[in-house]
VMD Tcl script that draws the C-alpha trace (Angstrom):
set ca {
  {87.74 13.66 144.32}
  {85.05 11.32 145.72}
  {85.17 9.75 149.01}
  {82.51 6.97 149.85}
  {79.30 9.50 149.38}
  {81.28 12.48 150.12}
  {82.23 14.87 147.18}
  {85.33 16.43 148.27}
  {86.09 20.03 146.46}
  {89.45 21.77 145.94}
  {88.16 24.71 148.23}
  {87.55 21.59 150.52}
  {91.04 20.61 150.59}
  {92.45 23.71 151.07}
  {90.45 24.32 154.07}
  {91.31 20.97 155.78}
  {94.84 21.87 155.09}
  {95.13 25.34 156.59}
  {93.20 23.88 159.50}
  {95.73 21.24 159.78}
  {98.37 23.96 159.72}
  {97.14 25.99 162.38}
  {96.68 22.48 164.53}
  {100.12 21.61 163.82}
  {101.76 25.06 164.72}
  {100.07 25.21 167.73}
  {101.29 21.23 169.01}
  {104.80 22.67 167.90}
  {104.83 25.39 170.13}
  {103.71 23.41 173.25}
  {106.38 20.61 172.31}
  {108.82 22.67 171.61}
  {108.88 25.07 173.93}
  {109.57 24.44 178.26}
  {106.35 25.21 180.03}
  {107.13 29.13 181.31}
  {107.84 29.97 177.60}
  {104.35 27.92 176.13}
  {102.32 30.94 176.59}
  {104.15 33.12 174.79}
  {104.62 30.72 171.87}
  {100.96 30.10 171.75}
  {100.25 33.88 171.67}
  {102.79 34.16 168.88}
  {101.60 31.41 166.95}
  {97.61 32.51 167.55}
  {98.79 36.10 165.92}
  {100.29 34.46 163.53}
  {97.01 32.32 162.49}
  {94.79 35.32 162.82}
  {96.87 36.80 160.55}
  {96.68 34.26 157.66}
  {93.06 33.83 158.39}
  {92.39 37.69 158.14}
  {94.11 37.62 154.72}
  {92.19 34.17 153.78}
  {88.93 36.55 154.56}
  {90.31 39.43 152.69}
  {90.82 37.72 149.76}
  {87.24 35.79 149.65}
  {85.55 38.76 150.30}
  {87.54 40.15 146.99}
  {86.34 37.22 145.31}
  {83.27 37.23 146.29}
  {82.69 41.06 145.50}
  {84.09 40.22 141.85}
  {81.53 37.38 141.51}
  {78.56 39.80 142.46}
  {79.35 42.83 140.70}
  {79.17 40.15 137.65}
  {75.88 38.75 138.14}
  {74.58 42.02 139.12}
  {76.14 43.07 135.76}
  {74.47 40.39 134.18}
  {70.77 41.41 136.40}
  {70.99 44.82 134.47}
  {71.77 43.76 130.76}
  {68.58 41.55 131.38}
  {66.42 44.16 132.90}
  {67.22 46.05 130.11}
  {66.25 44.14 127.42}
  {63.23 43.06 129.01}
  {62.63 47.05 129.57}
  {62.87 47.61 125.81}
  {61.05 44.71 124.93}
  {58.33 46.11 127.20}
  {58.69 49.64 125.23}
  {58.10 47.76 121.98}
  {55.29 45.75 123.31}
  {53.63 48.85 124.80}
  {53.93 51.25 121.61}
  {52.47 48.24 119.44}
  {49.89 48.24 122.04}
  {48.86 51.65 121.27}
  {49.32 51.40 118.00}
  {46.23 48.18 117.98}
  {44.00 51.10 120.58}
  {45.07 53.44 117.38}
  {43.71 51.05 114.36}
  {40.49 49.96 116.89}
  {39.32 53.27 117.00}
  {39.64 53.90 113.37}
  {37.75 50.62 112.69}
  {35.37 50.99 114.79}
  {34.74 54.48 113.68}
  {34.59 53.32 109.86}
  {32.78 49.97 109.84}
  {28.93 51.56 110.80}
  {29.81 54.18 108.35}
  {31.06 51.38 105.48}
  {27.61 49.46 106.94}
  {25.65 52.63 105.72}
  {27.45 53.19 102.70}
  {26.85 49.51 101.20}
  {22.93 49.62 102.53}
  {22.55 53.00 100.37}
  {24.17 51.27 97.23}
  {22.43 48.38 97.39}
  {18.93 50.49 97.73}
  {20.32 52.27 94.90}
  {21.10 49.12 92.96}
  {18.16 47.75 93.17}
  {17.26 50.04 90.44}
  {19.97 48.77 88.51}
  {20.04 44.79 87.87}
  {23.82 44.48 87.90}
  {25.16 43.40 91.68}
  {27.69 46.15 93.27}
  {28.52 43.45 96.01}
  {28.49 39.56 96.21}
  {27.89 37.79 99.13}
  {31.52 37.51 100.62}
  {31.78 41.05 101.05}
  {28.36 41.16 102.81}
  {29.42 38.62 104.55}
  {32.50 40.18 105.65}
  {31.07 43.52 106.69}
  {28.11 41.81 108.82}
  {30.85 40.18 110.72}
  {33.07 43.07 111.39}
  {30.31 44.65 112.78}
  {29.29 41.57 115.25}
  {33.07 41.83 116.23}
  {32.33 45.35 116.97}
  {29.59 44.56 119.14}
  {31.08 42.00 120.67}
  {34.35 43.88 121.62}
  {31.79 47.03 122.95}
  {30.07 45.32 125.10}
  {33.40 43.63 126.81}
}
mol new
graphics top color blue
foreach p $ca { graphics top sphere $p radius 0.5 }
foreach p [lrange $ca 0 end-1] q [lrange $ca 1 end] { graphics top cylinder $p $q radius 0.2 }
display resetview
């Protein structure tokens, strides 16, 4: 419900009415009630408020515990997934550090290889390798480089 600018909630109303309640029960007993006797009304109606409002507090703090133990719930499942995701992400990591090593152990030693059967081809007038795969080796190795000297 919507008053002028004023959103007014169920949990709203509910509040205005209980305070309402407790207004009205205390005019009641000072009405009601001759002037020696007020006092004691009031206390009983007071105890009688504190009552209601202890069980009001009971009950949102039951609500309120259900609400958290939901999200925190909810907080875990994430971290979770995000904690295997970061598993994955770490053993593909290694994995990369793994196949780096191995390429940079084997490219110089391919380099050498092709530079001996080339010498060794020269001999021979067929071509062992065309210009792509030259090509392809040179720039492995200025990768190499490049990724040493980072």
């Amino acid at each position: 419900m919507q008053i002028g600018k004023w959103k007014i909630t169920i949990k709203d109303f509910v509040w205005c009415t209980i305070c309402l309640i407790i207004m009205l029960s205390f005019l009641v007993g000072i009405l009601l009630v001759n002037d020696s006797g007020a006092a004691a009304v009031v206390s009983g109606a007071s105890t009688a408020i504190s009552i209601v409002l202890s069980v009001v507090a009971i009950l949102y703090t039951m609500i309120e515990g259900a609400n958290s133990s939901r999200l925190n719930e909810g907080s875990i499942n994430k971290l979770n997934s995000i904690d295997a995701r970061l598993e994955e992400v770490t053993q593909k990591v290694a994995e990369l550090k793994s196949l780096d090593s191995k390429i940079k152990y084997v490219v110089p030693k391919l380099d050498v290889a092709v530079q001996k059967i080339e010498e060794s081809s020269k001999e021979n007038t067929e071509i062992v390798f065309d210009d792509d795969v030259k090509k392809a080796i040179q720039d492995l190795q200025i990768y190499l480089k490049e990724d040493i000297d980072e």
